[in-house]
N, C-alpha and C positions, 0 to 999 in steps of 0.2 A: 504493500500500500504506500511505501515513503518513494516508493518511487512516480509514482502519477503522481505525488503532492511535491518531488522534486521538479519535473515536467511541468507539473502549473506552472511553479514557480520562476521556473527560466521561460516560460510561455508569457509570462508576466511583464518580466524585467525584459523580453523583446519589446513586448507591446508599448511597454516606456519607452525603452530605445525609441524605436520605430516613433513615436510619437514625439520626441526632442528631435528628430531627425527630421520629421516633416514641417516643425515649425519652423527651426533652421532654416530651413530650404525656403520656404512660403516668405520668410521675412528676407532674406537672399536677394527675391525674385521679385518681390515688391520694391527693394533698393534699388536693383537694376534700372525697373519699369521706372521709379522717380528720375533713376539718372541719365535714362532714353528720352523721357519728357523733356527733361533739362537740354539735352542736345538738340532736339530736335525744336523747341526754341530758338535756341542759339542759334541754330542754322535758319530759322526764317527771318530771325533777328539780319542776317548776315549775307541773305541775299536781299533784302528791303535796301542796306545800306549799298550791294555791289551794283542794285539797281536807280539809286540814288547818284552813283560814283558816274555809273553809263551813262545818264540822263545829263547831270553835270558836264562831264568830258566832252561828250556830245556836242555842248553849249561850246565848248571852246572852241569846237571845231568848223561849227558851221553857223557863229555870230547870234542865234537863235537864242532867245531867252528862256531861261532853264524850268521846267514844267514846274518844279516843286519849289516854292522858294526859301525853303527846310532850311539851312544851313545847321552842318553838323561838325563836332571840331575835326574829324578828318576830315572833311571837305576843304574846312577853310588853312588844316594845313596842307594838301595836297594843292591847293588855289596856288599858292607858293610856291611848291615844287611846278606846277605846268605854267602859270602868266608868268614868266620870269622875265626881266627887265634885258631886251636887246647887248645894252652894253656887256653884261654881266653873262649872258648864256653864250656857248660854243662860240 
């Protein structure tokens, strides 16, 4: 008989296991999902601005006035790097 009550007992202390293991996992996999959210923000975030940059650049290129009149601090430092003053570029 101590033996089917040894078998419970490891039957048991799986089912614990097994259960700290699927929390683990579950809370794992929710962390992920947060830090996929997080990216995939980022990434709308970052083409809004690469589409901001195009629209700008664009402006420089063909004297037209720029669709969005947003100004962003990369914009206005990259304004810098492309209007550059005759004297001073190549």
């Amino acid at each position: 008989m101590s033996t089917a009550a040894e078998a419970q007992a490891e039957l048991d202390a799986l089912r614990a296991q097994n259960t700290k293991e699927e929390q683990e996992a579950r809370a794992a996999l929710a962390a992920m999902q947060a830090d996929l959210h997080d990216v995939q923000e980022a990434a709308k975030a970052l083409e809004e601005e690469k589409r901001e940059l195009c629209l700008y650049l664009d402006h420089g290129r063909t004297g037209a006035p720029p669709a969005d009149q947003h100004t962003t601090l990369l914009d206005q430092d990259l304004r810098v790097l492309v209007d550059c003053d005759d004297s001073r570029c190549c």
